[in-house]
C-alpha positions as protocol buffer text, in pm:
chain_id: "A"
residue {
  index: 1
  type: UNK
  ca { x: 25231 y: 4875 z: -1237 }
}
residue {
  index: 2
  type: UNK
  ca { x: 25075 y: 4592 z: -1076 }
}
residue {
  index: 3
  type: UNK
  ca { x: 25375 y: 4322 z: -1161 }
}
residue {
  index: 4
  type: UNK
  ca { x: 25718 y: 4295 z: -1101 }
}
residue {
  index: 5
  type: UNK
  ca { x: 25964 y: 4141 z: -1408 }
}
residue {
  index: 6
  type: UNK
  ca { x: 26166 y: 3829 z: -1298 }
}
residue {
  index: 7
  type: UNK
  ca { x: 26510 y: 4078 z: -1172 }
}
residue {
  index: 8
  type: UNK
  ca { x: 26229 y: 4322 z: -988 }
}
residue {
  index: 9
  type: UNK
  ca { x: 26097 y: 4010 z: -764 }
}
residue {
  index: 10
  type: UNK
  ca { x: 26405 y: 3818 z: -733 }
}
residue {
  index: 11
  type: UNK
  ca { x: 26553 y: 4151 z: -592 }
}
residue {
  index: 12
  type: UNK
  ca { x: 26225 y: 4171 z: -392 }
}
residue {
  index: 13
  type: UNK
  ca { x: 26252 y: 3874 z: -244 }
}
residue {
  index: 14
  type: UNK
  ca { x: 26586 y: 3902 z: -98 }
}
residue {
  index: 15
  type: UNK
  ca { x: 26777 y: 3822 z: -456 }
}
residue {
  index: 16
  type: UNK
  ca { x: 26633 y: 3474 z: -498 }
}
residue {
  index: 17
  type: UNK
  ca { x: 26758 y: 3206 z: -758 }
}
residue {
  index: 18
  type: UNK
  ca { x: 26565 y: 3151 z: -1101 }
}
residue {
  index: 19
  type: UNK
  ca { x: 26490 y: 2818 z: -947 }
}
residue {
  index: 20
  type: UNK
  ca { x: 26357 y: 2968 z: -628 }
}
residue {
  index: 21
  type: UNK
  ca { x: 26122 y: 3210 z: -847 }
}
residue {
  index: 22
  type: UNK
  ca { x: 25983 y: 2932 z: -1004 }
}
residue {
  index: 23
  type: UNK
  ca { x: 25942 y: 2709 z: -663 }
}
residue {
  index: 24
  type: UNK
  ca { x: 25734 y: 2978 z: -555 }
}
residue {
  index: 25
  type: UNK
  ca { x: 25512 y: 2968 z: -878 }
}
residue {
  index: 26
  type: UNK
  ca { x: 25477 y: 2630 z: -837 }
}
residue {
  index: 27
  type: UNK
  ca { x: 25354 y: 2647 z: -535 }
}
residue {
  index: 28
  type: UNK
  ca { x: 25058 y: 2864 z: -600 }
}
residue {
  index: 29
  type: UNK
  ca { x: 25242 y: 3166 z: -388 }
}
residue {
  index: 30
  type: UNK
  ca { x: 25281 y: 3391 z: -656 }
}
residue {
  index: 31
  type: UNK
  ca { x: 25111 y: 3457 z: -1047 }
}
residue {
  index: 32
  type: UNK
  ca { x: 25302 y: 3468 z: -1319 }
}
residue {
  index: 33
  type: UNK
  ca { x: 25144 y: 3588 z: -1602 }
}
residue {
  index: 34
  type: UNK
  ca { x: 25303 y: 3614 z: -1946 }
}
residue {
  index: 35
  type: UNK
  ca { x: 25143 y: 3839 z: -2188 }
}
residue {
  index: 36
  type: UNK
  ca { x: 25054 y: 3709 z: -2586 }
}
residue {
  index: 37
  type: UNK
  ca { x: 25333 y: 3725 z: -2813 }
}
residue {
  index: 38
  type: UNK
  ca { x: 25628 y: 3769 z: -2523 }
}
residue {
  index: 39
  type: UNK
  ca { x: 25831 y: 3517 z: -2376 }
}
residue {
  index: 40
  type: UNK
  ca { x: 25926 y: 3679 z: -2102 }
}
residue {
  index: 41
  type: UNK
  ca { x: 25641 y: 3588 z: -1755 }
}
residue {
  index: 42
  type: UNK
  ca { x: 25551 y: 3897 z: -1502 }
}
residue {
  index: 43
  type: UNK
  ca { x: 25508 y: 3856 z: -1142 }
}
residue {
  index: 44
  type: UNK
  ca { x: 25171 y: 4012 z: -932 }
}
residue {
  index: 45
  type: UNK
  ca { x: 25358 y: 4246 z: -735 }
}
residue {
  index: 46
  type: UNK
  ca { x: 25070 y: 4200 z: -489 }
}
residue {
  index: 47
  type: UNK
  ca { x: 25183 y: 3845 z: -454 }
}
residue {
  index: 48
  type: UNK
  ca { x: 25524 y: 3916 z: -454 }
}
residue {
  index: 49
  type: UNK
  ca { x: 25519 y: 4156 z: -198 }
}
residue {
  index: 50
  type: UNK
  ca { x: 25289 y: 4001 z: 43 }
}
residue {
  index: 51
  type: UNK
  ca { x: 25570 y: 3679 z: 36 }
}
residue {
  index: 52
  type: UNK
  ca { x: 25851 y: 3934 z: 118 }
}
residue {
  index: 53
  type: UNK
  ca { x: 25627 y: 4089 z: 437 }
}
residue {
  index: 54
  type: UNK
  ca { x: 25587 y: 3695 z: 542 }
}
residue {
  index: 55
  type: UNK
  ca { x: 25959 y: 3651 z: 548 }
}
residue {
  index: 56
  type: UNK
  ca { x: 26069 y: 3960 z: 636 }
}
residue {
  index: 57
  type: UNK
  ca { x: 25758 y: 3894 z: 962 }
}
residue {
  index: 58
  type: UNK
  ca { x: 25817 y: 3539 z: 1028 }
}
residue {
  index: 59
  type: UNK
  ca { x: 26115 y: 3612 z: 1309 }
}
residue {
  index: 60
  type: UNK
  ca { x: 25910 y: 3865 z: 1456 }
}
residue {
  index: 61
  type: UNK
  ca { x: 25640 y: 3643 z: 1549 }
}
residue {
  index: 62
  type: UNK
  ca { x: 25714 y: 3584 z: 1912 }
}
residue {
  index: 63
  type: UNK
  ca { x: 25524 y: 3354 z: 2146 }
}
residue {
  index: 64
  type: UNK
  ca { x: 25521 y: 3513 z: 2489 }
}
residue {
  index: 65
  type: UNK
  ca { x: 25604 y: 3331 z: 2805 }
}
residue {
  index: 66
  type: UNK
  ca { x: 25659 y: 3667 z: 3132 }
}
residue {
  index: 67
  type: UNK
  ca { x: 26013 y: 3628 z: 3231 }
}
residue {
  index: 68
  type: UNK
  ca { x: 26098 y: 3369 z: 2975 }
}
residue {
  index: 69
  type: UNK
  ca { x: 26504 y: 3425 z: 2799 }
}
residue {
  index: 70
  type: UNK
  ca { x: 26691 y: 3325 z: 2554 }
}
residue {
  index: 71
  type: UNK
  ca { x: 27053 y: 3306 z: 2569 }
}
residue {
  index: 72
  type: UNK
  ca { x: 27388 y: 3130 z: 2541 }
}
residue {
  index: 73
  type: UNK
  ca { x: 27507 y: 2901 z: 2756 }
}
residue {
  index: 74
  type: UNK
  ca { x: 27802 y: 2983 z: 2985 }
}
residue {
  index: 75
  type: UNK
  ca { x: 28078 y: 2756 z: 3182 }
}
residue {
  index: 76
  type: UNK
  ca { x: 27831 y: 2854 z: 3524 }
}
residue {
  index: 77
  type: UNK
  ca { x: 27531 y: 2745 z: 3318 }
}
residue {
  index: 78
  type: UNK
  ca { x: 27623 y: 2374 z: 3207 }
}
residue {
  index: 79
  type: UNK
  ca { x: 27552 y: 2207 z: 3504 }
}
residue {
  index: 80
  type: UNK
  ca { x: 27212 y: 2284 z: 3531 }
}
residue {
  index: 81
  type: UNK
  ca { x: 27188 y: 2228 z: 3156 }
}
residue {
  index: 82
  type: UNK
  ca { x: 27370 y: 1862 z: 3214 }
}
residue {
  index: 83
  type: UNK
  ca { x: 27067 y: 1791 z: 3500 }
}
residue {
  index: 84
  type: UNK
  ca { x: 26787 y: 1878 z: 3250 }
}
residue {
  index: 85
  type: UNK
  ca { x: 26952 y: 1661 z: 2990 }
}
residue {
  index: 86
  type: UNK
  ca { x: 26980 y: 1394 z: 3253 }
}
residue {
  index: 87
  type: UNK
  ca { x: 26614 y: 1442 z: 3353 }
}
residue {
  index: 88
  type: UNK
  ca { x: 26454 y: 1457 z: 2905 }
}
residue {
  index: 89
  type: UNK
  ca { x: 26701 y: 1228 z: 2806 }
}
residue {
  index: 90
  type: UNK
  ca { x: 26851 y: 987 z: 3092 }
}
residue {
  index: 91
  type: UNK
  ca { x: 27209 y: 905 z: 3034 }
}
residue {
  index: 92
  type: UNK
  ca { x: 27562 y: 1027 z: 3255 }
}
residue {
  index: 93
  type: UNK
  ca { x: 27676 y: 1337 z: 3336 }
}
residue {
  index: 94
  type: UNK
  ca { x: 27839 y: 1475 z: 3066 }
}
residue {
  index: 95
  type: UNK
  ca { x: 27909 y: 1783 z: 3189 }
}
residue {
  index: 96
  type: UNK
  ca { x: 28285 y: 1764 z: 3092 }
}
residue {
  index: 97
  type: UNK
  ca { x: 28256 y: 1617 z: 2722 }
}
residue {
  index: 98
  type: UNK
  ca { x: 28009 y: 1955 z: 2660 }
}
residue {
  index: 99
  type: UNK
  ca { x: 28253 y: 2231 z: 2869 }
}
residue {
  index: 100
  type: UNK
  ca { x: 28500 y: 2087 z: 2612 }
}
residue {
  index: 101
  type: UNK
  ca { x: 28300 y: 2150 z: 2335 }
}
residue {
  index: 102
  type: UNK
  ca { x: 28213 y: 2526 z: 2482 }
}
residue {
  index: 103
  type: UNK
  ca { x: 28589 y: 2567 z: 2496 }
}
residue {
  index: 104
  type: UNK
  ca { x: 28640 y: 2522 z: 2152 }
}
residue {
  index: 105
  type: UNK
  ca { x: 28351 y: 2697 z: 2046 }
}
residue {
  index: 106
  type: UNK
  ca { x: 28129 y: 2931 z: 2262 }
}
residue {
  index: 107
  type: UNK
  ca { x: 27869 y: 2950 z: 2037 }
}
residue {
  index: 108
  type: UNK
  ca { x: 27798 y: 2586 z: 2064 }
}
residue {
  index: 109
  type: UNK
  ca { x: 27484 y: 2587 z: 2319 }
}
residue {
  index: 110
  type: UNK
  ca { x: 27163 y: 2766 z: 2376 }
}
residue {
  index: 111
  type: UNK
  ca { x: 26941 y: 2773 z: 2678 }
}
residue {
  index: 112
  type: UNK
  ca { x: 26615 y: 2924 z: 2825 }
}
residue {
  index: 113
  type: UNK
  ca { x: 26569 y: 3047 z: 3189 }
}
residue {
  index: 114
  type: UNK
  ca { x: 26253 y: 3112 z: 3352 }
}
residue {
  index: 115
  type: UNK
  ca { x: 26207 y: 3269 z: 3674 }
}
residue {
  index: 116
  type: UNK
  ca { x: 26587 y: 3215 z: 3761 }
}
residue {
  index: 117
  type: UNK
  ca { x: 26619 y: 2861 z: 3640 }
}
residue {
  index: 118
  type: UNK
  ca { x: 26703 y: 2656 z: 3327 }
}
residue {
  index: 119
  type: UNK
  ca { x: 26405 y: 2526 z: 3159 }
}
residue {
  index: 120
  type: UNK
  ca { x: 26505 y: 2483 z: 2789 }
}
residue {
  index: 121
  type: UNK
  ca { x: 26804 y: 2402 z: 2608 }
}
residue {
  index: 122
  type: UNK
  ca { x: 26987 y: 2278 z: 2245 }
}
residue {
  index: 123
  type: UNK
  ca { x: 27275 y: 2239 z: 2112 }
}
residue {
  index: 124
  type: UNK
  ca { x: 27423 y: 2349 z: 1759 }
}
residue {
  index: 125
  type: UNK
  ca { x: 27736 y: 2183 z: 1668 }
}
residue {
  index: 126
  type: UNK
  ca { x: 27937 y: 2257 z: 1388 }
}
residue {
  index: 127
  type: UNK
  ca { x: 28115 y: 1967 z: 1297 }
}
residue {
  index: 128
  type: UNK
  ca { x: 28214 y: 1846 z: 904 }
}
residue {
  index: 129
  type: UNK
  ca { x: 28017 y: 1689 z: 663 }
}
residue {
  index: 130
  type: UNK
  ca { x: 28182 y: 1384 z: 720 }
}
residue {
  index: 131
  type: UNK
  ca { x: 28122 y: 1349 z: 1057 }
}
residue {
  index: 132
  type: UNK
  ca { x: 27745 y: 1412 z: 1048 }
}
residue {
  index: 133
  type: UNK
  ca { x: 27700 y: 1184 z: 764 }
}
residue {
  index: 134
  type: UNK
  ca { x: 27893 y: 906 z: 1005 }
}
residue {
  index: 135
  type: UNK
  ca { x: 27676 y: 1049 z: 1329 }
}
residue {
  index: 136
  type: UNK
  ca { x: 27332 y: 1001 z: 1087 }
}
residue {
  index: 137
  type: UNK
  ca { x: 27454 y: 674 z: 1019 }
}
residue {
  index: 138
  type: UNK
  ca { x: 27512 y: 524 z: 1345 }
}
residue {
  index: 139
  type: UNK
  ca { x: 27279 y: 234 z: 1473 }
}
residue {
  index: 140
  type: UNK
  ca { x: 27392 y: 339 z: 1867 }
}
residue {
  index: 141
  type: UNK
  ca { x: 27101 y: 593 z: 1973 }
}
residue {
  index: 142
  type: UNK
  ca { x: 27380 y: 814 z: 2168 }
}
residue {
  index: 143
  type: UNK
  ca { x: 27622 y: 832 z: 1906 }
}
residue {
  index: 144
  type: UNK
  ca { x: 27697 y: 1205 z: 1989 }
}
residue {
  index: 145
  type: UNK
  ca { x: 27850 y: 1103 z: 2307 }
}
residue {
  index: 146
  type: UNK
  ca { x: 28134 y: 1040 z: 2097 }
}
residue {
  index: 147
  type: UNK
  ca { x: 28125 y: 1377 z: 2007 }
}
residue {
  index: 148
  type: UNK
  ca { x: 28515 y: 1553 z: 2119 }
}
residue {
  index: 149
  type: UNK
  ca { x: 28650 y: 1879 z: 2100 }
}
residue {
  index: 150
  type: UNK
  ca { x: 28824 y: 1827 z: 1839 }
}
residue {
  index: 151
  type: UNK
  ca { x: 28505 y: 1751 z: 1614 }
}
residue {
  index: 152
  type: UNK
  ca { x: 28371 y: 2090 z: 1671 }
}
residue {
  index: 153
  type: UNK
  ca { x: 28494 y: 2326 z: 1378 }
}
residue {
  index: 154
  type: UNK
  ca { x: 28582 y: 2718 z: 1396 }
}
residue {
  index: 155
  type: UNK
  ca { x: 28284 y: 2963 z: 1257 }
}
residue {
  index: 156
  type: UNK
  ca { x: 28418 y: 3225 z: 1053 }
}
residue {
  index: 157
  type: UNK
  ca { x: 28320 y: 3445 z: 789 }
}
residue {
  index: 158
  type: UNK
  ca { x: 28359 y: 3276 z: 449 }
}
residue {
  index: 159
  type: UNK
  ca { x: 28393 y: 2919 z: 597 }
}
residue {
  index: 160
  type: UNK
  ca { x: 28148 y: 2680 z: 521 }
}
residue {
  index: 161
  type: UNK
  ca { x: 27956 y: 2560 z: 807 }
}
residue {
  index: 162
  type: UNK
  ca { x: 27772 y: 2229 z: 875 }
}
residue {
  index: 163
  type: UNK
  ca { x: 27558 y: 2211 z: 1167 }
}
residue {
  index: 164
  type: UNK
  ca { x: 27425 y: 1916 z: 1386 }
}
residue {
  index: 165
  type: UNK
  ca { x: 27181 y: 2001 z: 1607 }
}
residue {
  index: 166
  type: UNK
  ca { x: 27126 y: 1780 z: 1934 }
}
residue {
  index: 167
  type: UNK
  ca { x: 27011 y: 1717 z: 2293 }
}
residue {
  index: 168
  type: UNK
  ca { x: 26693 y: 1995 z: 2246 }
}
residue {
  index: 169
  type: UNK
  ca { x: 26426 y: 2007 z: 2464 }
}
residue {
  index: 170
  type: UNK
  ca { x: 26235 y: 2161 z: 2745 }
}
residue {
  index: 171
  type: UNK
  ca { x: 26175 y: 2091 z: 3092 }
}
residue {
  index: 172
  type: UNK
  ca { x: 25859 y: 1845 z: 3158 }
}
residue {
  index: 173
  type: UNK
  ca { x: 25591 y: 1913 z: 3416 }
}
residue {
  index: 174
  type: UNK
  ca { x: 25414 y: 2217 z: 3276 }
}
residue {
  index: 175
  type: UNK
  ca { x: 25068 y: 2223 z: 3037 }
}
residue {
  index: 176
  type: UNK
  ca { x: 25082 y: 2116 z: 2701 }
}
residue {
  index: 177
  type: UNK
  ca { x: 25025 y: 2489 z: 2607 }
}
residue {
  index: 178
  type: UNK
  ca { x: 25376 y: 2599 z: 2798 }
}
residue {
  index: 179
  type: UNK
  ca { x: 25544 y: 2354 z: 2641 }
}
residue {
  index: 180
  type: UNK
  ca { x: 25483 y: 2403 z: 2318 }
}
residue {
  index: 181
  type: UNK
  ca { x: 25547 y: 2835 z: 2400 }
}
residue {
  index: 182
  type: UNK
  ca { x: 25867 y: 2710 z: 2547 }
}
residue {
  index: 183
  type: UNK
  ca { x: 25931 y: 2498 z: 2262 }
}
residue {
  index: 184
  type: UNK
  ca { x: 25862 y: 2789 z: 1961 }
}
residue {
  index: 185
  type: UNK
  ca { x: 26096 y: 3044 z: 2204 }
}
residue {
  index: 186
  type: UNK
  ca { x: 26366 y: 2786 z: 2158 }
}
residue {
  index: 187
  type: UNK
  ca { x: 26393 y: 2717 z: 1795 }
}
residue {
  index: 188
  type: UNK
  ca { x: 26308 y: 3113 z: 1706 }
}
residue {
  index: 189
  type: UNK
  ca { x: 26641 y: 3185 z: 1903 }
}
residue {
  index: 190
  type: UNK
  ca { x: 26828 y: 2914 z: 1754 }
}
residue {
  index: 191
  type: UNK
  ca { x: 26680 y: 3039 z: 1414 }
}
residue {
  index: 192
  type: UNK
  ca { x: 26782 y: 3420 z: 1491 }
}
residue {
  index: 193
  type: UNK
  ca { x: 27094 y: 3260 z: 1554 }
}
residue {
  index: 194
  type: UNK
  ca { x: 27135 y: 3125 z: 1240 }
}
residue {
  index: 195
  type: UNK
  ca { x: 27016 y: 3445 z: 1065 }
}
residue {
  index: 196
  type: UNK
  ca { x: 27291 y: 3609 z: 1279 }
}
residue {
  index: 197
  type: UNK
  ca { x: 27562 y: 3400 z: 1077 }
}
residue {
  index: 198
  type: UNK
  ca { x: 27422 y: 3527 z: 751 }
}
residue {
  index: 199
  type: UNK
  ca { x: 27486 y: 3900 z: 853 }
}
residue {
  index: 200
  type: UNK
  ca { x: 27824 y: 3758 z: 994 }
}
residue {
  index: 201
  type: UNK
  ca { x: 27907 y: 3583 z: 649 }
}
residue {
  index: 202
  type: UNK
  ca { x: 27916 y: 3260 z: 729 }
}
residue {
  index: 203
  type: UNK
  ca { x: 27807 y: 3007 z: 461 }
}
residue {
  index: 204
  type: UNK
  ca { x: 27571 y: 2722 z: 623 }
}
residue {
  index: 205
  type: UNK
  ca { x: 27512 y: 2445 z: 413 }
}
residue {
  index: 206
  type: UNK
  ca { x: 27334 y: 2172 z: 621 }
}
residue {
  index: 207
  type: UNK
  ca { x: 27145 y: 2160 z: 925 }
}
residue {
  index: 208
  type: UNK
  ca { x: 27123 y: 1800 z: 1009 }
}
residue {
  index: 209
  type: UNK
  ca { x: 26959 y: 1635 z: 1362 }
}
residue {
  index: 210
  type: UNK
  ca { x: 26802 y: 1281 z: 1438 }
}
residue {
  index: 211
  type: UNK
  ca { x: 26509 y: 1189 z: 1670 }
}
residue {
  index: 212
  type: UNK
  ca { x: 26315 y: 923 z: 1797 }
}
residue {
  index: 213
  type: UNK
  ca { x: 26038 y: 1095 z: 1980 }
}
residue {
  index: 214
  type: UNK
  ca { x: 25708 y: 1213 z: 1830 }
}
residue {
  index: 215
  type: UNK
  ca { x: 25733 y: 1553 z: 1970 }
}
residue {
  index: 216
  type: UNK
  ca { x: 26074 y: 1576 z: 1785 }
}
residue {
  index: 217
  type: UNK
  ca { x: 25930 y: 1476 z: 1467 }
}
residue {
  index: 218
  type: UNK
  ca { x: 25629 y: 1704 z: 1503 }
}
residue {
  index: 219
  type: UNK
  ca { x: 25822 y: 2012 z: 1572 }
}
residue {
  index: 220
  type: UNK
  ca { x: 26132 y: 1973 z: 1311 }
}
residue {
  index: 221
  type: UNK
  ca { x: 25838 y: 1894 z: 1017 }
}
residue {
  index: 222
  type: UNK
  ca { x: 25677 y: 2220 z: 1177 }
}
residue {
  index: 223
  type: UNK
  ca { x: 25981 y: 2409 z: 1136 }
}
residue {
  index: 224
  type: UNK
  ca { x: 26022 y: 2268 z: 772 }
}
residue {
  index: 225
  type: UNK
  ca { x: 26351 y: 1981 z: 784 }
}
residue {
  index: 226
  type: UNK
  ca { x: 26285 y: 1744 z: 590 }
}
residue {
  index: 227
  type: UNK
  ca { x: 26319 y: 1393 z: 688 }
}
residue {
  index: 228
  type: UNK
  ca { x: 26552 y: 1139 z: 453 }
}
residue {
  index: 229
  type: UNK
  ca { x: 26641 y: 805 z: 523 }
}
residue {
  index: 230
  type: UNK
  ca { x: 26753 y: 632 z: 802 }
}
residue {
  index: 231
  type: UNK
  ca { x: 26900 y: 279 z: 859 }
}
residue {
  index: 232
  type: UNK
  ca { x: 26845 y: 336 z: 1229 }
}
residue {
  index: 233
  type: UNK
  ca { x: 26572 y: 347 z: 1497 }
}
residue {
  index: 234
  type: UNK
  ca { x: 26606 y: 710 z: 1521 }
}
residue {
  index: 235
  type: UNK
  ca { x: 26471 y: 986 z: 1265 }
}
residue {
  index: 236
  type: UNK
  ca { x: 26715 y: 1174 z: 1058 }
}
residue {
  index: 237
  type: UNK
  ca { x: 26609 y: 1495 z: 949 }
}
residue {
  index: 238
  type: UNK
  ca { x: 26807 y: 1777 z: 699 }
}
residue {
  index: 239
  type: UNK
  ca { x: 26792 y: 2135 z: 562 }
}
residue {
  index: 240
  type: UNK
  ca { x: 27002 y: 2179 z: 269 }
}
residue {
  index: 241
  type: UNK
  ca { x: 27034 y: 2521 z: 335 }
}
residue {
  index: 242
  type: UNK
  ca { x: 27128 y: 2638 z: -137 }
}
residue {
  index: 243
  type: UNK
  ca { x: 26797 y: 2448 z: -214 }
}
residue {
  index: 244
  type: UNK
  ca { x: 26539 y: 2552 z: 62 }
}
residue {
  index: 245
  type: UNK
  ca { x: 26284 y: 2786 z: -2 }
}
residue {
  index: 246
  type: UNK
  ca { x: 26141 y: 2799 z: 385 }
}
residue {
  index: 247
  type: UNK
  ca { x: 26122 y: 3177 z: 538 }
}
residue {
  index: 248
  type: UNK
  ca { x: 26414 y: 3171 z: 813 }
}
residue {
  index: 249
  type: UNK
  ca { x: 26648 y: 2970 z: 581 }
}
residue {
  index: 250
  type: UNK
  ca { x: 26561 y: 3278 z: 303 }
}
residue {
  index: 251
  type: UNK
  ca { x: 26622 y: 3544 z: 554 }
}
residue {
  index: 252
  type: UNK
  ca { x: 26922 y: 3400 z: 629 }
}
residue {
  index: 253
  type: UNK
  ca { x: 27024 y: 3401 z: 240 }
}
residue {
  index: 254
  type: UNK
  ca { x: 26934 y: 3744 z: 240 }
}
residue {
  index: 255
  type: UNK
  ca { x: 27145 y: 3817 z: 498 }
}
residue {
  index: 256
  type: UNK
  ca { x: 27469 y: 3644 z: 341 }
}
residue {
  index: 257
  type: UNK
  ca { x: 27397 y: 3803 z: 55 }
}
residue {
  index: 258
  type: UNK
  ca { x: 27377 y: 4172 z: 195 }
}
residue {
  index: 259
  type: UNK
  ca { x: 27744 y: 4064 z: 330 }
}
residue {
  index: 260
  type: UNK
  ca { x: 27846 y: 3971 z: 46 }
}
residue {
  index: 261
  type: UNK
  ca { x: 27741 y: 4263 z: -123 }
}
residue {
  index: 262
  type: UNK
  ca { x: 27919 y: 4526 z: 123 }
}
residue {
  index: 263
  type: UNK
  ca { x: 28249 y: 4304 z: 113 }
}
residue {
  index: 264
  type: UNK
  ca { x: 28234 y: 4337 z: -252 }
}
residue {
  index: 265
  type: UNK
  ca { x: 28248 y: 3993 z: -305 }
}
């Protein structure tokens, strides 16, 4: 048969939502054809299945730098980490405030190393809905300084989790074109990362950061947040993780819901 019913491509594509099905319609990614006299539509299984292969492919895809890593950050690393933060963004050393944060958590920061040194890092904090919303809201540009230890929450299967991601770059000096490589290697970590929770069963619900520079901007629209308002100089920018349709949030559905499937729940 060349289509798939509604169950066949929701199952297809990683057991999708109704809602999802018909986002994809929408957007022109997949035909649905319903046959005279019958309610019920069919989906192009060509369509369908060249969708899955995209999502299924879109972690894969990685930009190559020789001798380029990504990993987490230890105690040893956060120094160095602290210097390139001092060197993107300005500001103290806050090399304390962030070992705090890595004591809570270890799964807090991310980093890439190139020929033996630091070149690229971000942070992913989970912290609760209430404090992002209060962070997003802040008029003082370095409102995460007041970022504890205590903010950060636990990550644990079946715990929802609500992400703010901060203090991500990559170290200036080099061509446009190794920046931008640098840049991709840095997100698809933090995005396998992410995908990692899934097959660890842990819900994410938001993904939240703010920014004020145009490469910022540029590369969260490229990754697909979406930008809401802001009553600050500063850019906020959200994925609510139920309601997206973009590949690496699906995969990561996918994943959660394989989890959920072997814990029976």
């Amino acid at each position: 048969m060349g289509y798939y019913t509604a169950t066949q491509a929701k199952k297809r594509l990683g057991d999708i939502s109704d809602g999802m099905l018909r986002s994809y319609v929408q957007q022109g990614k997949i035909e649905r054809v319903v046959p005279r006299e019958r309610k019920q539509g069919f989906y192009k299984r060509e369509d369908v299945d060249r969708l899955a292969r995209t999502l299924d492919d879109f972690l894969e895809q990685e930009p190559g730098e020789p001798g380029t890593q990504f990993g987490l950050v230890t105690r040893e690393d956060m120094p160095e980490v602290v210097r390139l933060l001092i060197e993107l963004f300005g500001g103290e050393d806050s090399t304390e405030r962030r070992l705090s944060w890595l004591e809570k958590n270890p799964e807090v920061a991310f980093m890439l190393r190139s020929k033996g040194k630091i070149v690229g890092c971000v942070f992913a904090l989970p912290l609760t809905l209430q404090r992002i919303e209060a962070i997003l809201s802040d008029p003082q540009p370095h409102s995460t300084s007041t970022i504890t230890a205590d903010d950060i929450q636990p990550i644990a299967p079946g715990r929802s989790a609500y992400f703010y991601v901060v203090s991500m770059g990559v170290k200036p000096g080099v061509t446009t074109v190794a920046k931008r490589t640098r840049g991709e290697i840095l997100i698809r970590g933090l995005l396998r990362y992410f995908l990692d929770l899934g097959r660890r069963g842990v819900p994410v619900k938001l993904l939240a950061t703010r920014t004020a520079s145009r490469d910022g901007v540029n590369l969260l629209k490229r990754v697909g947040f979406t930008e809401i308002e802001s009553n600050t100089l500063a850019r906020n920018f959200i994925i609510e993780v139920e309601r997206s349709g973009i590949p690496f949030i699906m995969l990561y559905k996918k994943a959660l819901t394989e989890w959920k499937q072997e814990q029976g729940t």
